[in-house]
RODO-2510 file (C-alpha; in nm, 4 decimals, decimal comma):
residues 496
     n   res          X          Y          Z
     1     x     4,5968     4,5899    14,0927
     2     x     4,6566     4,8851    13,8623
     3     x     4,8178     4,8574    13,5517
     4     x     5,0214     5,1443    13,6267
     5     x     5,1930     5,2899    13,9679
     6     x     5,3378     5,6047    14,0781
     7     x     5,7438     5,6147    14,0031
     8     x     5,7000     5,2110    13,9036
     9     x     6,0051     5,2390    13,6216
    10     x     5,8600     4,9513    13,4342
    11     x     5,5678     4,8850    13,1795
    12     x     5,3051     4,6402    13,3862
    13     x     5,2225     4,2881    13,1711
    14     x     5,0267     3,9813    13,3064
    15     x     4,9990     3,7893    13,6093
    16     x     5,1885     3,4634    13,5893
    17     x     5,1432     3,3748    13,9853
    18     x     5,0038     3,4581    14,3183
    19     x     4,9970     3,3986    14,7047
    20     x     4,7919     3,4558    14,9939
    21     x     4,8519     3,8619    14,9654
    22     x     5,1196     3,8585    14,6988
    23     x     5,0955     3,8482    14,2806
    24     x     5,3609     3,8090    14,0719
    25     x     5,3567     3,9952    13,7274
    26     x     5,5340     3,9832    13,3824
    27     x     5,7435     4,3877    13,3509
    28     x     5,9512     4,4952    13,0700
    29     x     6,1320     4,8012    13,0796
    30     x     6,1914     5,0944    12,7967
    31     x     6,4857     4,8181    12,6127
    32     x     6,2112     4,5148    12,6229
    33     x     6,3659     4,3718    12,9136
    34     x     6,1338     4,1325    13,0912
    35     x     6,1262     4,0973    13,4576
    36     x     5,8995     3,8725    13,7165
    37     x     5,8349     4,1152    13,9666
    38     x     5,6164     4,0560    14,3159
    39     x     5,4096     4,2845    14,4331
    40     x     5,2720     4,2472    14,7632
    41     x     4,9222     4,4624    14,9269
    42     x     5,1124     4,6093    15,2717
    43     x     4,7330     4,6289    15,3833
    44     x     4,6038     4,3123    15,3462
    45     x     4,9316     4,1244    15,4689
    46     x     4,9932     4,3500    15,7723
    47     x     4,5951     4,2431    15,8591
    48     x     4,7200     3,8608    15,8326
    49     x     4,9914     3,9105    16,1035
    50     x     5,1586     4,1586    16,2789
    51     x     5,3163     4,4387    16,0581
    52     x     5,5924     4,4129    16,2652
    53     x     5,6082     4,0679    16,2117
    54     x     5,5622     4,1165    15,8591
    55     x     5,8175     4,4074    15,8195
    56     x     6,0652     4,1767    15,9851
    57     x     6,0311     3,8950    15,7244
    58     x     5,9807     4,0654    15,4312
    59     x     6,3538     4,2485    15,5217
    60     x     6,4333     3,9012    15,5815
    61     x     6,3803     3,7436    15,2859
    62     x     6,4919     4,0377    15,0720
    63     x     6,8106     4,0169    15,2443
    64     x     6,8776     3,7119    15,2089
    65     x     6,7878     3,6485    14,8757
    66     x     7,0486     3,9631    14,8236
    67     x     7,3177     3,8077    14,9725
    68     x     7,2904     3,4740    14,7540
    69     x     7,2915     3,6792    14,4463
    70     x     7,5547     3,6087    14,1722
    71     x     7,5095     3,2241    14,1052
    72     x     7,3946     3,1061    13,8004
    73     x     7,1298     2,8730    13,9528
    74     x     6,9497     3,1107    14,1942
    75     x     6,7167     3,3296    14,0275
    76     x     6,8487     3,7246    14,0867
    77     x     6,7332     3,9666    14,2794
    78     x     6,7343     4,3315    14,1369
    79     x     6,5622     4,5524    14,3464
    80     x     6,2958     4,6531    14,5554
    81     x     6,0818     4,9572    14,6497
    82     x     5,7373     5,0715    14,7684
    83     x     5,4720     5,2942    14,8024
    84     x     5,2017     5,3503    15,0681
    85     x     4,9549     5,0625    14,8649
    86     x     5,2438     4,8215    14,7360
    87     x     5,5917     4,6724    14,8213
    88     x     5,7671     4,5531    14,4883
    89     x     6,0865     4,2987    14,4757
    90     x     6,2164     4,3011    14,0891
    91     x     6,3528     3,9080    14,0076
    92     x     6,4749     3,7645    13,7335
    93     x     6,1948     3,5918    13,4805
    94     x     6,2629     3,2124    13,4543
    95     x     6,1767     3,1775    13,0409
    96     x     6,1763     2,7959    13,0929
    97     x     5,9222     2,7921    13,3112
    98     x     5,8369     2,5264    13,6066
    99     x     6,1234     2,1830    13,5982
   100     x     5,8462     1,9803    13,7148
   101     x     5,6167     2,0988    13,4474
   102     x     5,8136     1,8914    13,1601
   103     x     5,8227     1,5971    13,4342
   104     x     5,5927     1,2634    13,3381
   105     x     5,4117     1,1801    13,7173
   106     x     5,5110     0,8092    13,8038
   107     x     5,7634     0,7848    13,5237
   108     x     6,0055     1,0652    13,5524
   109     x     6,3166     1,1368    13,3641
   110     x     6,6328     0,9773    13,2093
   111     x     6,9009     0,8964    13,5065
   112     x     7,1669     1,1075    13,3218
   113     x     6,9436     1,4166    13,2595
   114     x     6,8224     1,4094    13,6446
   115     x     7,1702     1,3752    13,6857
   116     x     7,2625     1,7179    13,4850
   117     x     6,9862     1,8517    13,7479
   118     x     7,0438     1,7722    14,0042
   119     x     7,4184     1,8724    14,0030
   120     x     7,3012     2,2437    13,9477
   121     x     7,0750     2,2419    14,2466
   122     x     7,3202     2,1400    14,4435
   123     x     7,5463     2,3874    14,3350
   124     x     7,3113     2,6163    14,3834
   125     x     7,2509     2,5049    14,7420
   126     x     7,6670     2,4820    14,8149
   127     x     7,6206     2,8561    14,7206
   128     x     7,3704     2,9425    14,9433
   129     x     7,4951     2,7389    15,2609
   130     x     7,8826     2,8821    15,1622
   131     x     7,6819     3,2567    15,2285
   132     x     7,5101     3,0768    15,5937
   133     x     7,1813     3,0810    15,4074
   134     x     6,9274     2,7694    15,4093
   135     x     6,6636     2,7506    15,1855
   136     x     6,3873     2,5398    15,3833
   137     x     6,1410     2,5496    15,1286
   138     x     6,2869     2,3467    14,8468
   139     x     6,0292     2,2036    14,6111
   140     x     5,9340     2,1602    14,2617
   141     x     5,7151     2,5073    14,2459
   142     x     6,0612     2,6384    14,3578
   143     x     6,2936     2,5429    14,1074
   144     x     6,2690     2,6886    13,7602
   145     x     6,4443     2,7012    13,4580
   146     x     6,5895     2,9609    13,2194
   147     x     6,5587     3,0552    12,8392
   148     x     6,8589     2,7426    12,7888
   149     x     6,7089     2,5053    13,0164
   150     x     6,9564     2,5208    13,3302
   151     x     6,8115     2,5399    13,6597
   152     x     6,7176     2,8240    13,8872
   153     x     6,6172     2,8148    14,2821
   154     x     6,3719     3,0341    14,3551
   155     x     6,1749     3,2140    14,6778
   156     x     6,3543     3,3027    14,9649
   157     x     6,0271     3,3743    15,1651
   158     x     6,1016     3,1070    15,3984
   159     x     6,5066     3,1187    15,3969
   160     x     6,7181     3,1508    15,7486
   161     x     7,0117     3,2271    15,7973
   162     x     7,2022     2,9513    16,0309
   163     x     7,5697     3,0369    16,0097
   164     x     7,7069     3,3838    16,0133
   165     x     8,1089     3,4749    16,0839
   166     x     8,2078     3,0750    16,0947
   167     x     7,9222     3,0558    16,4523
   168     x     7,6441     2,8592    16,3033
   169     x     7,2744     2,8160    16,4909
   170     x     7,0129     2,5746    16,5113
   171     x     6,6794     2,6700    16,3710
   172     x     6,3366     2,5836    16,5193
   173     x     6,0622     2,7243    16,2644
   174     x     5,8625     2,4101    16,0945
   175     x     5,8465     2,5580    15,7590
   176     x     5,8247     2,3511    15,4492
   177     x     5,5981     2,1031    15,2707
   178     x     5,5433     1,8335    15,4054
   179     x     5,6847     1,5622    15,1304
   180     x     5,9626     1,7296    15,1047
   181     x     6,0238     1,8410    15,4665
   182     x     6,2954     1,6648    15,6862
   183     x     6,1323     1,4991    15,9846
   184     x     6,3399     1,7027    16,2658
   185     x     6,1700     2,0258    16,1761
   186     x     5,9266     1,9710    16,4902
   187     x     6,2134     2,0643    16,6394
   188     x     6,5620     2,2607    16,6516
   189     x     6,7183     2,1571    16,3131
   190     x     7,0305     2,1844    16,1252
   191     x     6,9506     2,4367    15,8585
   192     x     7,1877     2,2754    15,6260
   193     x     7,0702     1,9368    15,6741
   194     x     6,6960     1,9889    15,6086
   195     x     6,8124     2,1356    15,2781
   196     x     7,0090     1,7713    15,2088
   197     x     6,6575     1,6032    15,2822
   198     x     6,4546     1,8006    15,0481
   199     x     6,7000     1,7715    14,7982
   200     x     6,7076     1,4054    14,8227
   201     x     6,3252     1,4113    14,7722
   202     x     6,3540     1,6036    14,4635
   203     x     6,6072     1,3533    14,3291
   204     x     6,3441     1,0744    14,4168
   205     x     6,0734     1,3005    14,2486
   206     x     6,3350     1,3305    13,9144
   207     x     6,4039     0,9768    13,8844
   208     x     6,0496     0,8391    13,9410
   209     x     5,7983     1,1193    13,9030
   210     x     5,6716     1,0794    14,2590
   211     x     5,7444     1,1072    14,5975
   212     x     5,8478     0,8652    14,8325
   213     x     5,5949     0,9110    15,0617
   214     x     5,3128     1,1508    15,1894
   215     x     5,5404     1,3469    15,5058
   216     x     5,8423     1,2164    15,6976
   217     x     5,5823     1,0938    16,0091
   218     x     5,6950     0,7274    16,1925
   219     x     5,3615     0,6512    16,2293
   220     x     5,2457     0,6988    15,8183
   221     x     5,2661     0,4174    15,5937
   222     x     5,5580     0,4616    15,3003
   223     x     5,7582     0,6533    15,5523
   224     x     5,7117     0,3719    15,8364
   225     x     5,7418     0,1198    15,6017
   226     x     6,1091     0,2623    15,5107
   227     x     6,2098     0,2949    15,8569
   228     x     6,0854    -0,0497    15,8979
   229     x     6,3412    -0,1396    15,6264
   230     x     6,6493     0,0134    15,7958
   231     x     6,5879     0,2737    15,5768
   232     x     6,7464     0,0426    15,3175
   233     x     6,4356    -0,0067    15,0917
   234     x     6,3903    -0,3275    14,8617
   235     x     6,0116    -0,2626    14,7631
   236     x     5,8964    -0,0844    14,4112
   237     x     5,9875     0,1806    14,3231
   238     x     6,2947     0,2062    14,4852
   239     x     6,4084    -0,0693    14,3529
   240     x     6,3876     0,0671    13,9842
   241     x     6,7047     0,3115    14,1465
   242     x     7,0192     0,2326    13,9531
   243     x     7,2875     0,1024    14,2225
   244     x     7,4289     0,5166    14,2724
   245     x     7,1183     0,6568    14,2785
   246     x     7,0088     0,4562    14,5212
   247     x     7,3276     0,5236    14,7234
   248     x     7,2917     0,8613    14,6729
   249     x     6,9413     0,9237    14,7874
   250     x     6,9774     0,6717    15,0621
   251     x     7,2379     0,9013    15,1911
   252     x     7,0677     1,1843    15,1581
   253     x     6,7180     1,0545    15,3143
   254     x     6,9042     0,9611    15,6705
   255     x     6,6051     1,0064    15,9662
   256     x     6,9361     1,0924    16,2240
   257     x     7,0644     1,4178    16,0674
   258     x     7,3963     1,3697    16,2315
   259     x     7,4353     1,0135    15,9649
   260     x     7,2544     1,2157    15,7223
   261     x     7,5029     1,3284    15,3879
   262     x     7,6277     1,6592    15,4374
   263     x     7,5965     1,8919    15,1182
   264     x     7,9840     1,8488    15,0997
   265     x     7,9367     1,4323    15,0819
   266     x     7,6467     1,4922    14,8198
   267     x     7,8759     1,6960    14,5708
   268     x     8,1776     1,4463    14,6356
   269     x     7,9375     1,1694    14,5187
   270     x     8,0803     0,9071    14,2680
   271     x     7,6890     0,9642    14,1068
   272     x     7,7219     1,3181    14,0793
   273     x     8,0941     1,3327    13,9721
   274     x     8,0166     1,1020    13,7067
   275     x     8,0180     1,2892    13,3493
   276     x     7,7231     1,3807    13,1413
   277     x     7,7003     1,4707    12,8102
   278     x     7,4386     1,7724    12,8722
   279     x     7,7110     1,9370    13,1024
   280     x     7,9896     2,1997    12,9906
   281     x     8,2774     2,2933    13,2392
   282     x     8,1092     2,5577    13,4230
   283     x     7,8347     2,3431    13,4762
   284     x     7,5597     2,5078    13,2082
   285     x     7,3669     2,3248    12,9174
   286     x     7,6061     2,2006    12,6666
   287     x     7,3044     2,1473    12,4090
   288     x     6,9286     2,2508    12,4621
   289     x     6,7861     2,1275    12,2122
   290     x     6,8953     1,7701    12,2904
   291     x     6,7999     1,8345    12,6043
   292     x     6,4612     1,9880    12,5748
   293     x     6,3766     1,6681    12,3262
   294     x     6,4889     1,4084    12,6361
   295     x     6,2359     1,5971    12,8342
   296     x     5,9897     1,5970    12,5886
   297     x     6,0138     1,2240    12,5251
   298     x     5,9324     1,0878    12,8472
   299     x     5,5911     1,2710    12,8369
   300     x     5,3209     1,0760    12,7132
   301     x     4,9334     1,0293    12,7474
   302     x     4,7972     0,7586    12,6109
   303     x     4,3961     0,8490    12,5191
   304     x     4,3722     0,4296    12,3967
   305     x     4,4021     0,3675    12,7674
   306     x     4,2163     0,4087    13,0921
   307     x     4,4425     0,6684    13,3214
   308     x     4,5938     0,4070    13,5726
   309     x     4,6028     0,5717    13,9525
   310     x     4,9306     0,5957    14,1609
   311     x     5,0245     0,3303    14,2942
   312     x     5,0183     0,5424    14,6499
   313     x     4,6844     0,6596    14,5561
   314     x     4,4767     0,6110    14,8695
   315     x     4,1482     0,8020    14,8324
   316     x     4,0144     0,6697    14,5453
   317     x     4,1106     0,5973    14,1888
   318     x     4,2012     0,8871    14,0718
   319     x     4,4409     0,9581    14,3585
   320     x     4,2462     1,2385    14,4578
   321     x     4,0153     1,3161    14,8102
   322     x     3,7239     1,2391    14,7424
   323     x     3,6327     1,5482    14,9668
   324     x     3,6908     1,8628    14,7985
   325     x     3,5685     2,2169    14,9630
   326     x     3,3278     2,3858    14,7775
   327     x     3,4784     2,7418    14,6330
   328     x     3,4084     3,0306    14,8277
   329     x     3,3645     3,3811    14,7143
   330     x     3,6649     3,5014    14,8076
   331     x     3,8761     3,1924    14,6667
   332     x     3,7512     3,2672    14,3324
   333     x     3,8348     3,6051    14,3635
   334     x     4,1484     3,5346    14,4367
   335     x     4,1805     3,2728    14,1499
   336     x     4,0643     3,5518    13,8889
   337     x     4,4111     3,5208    13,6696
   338     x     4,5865     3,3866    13,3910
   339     x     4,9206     3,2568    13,4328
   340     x     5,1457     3,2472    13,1056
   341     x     5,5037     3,2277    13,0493
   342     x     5,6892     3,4219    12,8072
   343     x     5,4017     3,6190    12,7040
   344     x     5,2735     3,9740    12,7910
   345     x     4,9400     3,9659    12,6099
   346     x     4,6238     3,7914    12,6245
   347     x     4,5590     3,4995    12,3880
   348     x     4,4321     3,6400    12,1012
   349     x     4,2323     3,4878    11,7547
   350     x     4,4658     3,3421    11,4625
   351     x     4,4769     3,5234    11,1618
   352     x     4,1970     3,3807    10,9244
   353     x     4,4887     3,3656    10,6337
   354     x     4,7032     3,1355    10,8744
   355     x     4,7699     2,7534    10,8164
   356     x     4,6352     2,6332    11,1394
   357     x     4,8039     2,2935    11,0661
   358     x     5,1465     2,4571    11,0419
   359     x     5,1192     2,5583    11,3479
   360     x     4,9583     2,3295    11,4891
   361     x     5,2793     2,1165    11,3628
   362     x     5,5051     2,3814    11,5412
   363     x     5,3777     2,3331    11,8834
   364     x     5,5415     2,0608    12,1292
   365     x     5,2337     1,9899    12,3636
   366     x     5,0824     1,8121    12,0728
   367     x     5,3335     1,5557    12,1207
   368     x     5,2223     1,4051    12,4589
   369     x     4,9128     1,2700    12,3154
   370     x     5,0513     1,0741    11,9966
   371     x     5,3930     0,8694    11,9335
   372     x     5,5961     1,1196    11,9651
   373     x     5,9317     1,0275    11,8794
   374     x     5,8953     1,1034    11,5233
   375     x     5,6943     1,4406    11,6096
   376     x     6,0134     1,5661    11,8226
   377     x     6,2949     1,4162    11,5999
   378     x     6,1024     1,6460    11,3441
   379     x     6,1019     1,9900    11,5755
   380     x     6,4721     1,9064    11,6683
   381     x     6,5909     1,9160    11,3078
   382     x     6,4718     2,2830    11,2863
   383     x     6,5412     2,3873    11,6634
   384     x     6,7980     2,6293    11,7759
   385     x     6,6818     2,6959    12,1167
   386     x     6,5473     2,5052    12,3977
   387     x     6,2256     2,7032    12,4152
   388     x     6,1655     2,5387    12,0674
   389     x     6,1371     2,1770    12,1582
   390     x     6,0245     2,2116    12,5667
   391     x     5,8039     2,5345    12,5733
   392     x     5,7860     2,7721    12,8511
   393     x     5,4123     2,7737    12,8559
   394     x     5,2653     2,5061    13,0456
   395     x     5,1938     2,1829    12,8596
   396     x     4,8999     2,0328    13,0243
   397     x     4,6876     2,2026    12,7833
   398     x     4,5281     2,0893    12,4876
   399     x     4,3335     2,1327    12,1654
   400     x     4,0477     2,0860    12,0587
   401     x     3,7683     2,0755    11,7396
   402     x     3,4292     2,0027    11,9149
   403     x     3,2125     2,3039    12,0159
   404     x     3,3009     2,5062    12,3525
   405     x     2,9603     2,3522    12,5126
   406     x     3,0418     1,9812    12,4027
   407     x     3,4019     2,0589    12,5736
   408     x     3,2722     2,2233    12,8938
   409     x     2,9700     1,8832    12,9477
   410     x     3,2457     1,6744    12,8969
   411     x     3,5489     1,8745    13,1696
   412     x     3,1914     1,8887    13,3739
   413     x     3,1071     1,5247    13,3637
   414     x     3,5135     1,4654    13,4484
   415     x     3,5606     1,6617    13,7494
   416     x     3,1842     1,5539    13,8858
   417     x     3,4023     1,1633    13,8558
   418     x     3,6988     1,3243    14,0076
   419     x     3,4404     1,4565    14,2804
   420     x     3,6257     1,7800    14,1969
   421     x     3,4134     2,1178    14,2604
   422     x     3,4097     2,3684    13,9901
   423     x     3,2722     2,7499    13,9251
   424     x     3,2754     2,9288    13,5672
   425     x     3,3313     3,2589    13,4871
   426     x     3,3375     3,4347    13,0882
   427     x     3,5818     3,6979    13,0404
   428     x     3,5691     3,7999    12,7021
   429     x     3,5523     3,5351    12,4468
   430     x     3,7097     3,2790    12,7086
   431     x     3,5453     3,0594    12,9315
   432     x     3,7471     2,9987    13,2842
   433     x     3,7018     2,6830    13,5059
   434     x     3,7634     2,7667    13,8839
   435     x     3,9072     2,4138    14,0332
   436     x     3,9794     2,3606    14,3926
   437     x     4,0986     1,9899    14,4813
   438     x     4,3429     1,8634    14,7497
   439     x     4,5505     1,5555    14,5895
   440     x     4,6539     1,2116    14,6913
   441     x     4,8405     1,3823    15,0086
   442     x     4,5527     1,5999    15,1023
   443     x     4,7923     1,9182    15,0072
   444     x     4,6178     2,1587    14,8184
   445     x     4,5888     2,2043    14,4427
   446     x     4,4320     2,5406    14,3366
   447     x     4,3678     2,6553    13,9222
   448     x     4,1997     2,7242    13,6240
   449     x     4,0967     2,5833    13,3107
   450     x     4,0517     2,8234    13,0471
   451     x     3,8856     2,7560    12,7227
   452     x     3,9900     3,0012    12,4485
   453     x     3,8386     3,0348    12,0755
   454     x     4,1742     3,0727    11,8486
   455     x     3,9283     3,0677    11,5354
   456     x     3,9332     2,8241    11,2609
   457     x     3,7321     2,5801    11,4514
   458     x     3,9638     2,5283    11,6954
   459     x     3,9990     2,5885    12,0709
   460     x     4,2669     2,6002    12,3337
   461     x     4,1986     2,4644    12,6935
   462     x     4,4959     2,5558    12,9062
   463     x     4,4523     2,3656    13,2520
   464     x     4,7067     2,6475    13,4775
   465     x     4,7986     2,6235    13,8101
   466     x     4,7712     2,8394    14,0336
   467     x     4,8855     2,6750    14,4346
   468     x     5,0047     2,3487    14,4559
   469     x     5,2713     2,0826    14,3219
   470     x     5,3589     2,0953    13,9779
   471     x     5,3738     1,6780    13,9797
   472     x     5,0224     1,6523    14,1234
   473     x     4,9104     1,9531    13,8708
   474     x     4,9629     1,7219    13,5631
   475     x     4,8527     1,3995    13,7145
   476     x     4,4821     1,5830    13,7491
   477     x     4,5402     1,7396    13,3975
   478     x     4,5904     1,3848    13,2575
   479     x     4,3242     1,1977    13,4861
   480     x     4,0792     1,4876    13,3667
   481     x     4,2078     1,4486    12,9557
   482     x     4,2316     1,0646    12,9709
   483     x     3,8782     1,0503    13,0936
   484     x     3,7338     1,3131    12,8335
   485     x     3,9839     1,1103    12,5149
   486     x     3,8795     1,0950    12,1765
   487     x     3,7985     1,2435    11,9815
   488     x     3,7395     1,5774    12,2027
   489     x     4,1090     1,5922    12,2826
   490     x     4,2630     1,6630    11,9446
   491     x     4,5787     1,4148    11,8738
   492     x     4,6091     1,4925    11,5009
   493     x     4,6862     1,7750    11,3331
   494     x     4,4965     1,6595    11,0382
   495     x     4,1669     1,5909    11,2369
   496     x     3,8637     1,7172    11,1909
***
């Protein structure tokens, strides 16, 4: 799109996502302000469906997303206008970036930080289902965080409303992903309760970096194998569940919504009730740093190691199909884009007068790929902010000293393992890799790898995603690094 519209009141800055026939961009206004805003192409979604259809939905979810503004956990909604090409919705920018970025796959977090969490997405969701609202799309690409760290729900595209004037509504779209979708949506649903189920997934996902299983089918293997069990698991990993986790997810994942938790039972929870030292009285971040370094922690890749699959990997050893499309024209076309957080310029060369080792000292991603206690415990003693410690740009990226040809044989010779299909493009003096890969669940994972000189002998390759799950996203990025290792991957800011 343009850099600049007719009557747009803001200043236009880089792409940091995009849909089938939506992008979402970085705008500041005249005070610096910085806004995510979506832009959608009226022409090529009214030739997807019905502009009727698409009219309807697009009120829809503007409407809705209105009437849930005011809580501190739901991203806000500011405005919205259009012109003949464009419609425009202007949201609040999440400066923390993706949750599920800063989340180890197959490890996950500390029990009382998930706890901190999950008690604002739940208040979150209280809010919404208090206004008759339900989410139905609740995921990790959906929740975000702000410049302190607390959590914000995001995208209304798929929200319903199912109670209005104390008369509530069943709902029968089946809308969702499937790990994280409640196994009724086949047919009429409780709004409310479908919300519960996701959220219980996502509390899995915290606690153990994974999902429980694939989709909520019978007939599918983790999922049968829990209904098997009464729905009262024993087998790993639930059984690494502290006794009130457990309880709580349990609860939460009931198959018959009618004995499934209601949000009311969730937030009543002896679990959730219990204190934590990350949460003030109003329920925000009582200290960010401390935070961001508990998140920072728990991510670690060890390059001495072969990558060890999921244990729910089922394609191969990677945990990847071993089928991946080939890219089509149009697909890379619409993968033309570089997504960065707090950041309205391109990457750009360090100064030649700049000590690359300071800040190369400075910069948190470093830390997943040496012992890294010492290496945060050393940014924390500086920090004031939680950006400082648990950046908003993504970290599965690293660095690198070897020549831009030596990198791009090895990511070549990685993906061919992976069975992963690739296309490169040169814009400038960066070199993009086009990825297009369907993980362990056969969901799709959609990105880039860009390769970007900084000078000094040094390079940047920033793995960014563009579709997919944010826990499946880093799980490639560390199957892809693990296999490339030393000494490409640069662990030490000292090396040469």
């Amino acid at each position: 799109m343009a850099q600049k519209l007719d009557n747009f009141p803001y200043h236009i800055g880089r792409e940091i996502g995009t849909g089938a026939f939506a992008s979402v961009r970085l705008c500041y206004d005249d005070n610096a302000k910085i806004y995510a805003v979506k832009f959608v192409n009226k022409k090529h979604a009214t030739s997807c469906m019905n502009a009727g259809v698409w009219a309807r939905r697009m009120a829809s979810e503007i409407q809705l997303h209105k009437l849930c503004n005011g809580h501190k956990n739901i991203i806000h909604f500011y405005n919205t206008a259009e012109n003949p090409q464009w419609r425009w919705v202007v949201l609040e920018f999440a400066q923390g970036g993706d949750l599920f970025d800063k989340i180890e796959p197959d490890v996950g977090i500390d029990e009382d930080v998930a706890q901190f969490y999950f008690a604002q997405l739940m208040e979150g969701i209280s809010f919404m289902h208090s206004k008759g609202v339900a989410h139905r799309d609740l995921k990790p690409e959906n929740i975000l965080l702000d410049y302190n760290g607390n959590l914000k729900i995001s995208d209304f595209g798929f929200a319903s409303l199912f109670s209005y004037k104390g008369k509530s509504r069943l709902l029968n779209s089946p809308v969702g992903s499937p790990p994280y979708a409640a196994p009724e949506i086949t047919q009429q649903y409780d709004g409310s309760k479908v919300d519960v189920w996701s959220c219980g997934i996502i509390l899995f996902a915290l606690l153990l970096g994974n999902t429980p299983w694939d989709e909520a089918i019978s007939n599918t293997g983790d999922y049968l194998l829990y209904k098997k069990q009464c729905e009262r698991p024993s087998y790993h990993p639930w059984n690494l569940l502290s006794p009130g986790a457990y309880s709580i997810i349990t609860g939460m994942l009931r198959s018959d919504p009618f004995k499934r938790y209601s949000v009311k039972h969730v937030v009543q929870h002896p679990w959730l009730t219990s204190s934590t030292p990350f949460r003030t009285k109003n329920g925000n971040c009582a200290d960010p740093v401390a935070l961001a370094s508990r998140l920072m922690l728990k991510l670690r890749i060890d390059l001495d190691k072969p990558r060890l699959a999921s244990s729910r990997a089922s394609q191969n050893d990677s945990g990847f199909s071993m089928t991946q499309p080939a890219f089509k024209k149009n697909d890379q076309k619409e993968l033309d884009r570089v997504e960065v957080y707090g950041a309205l310029s391109q990457p750009v060369q360090l100064n030649k007068n700049i000590d690359v080792t300071e800040i190369l000292e400075k910069d948190p991603s470093l830390s997943q790929f040496c012992e890294n206690e010492g290496f945060i415990k050393r940014l924390a003693k500086k920090a004031k902010n939680f950006y400082e410690i648990c950046p908003p740009e993504r970290l599965t990226r690293f660095y690198s000293r070897a020549s831009r040809e030596t990198i791009i044989d090895h990511l070549y010779d990685s993906l061919r393992l992976l069975a992963i299909s690739v296309t490169m493009k040169y814009v400038r003096n960066q070199t993009i890799l086009y990825v297009n890969l369907h993980d362990k669940r056969k969901c799709l994972l959609q990105g880039v790898i860009e390769l970007t000189n900084l000078g000094h002998n040094l390079e940047l390759i920033n793995f960014i995603k563009r579709n997919g799950d944010p826990l499946e996203w880093r799980k490639f990025f560390k199957n892809v690094v693990s296999s490339i290792g030393k000494p490409i991957v640069l662990t030490d800011v000292s090396q040469n």
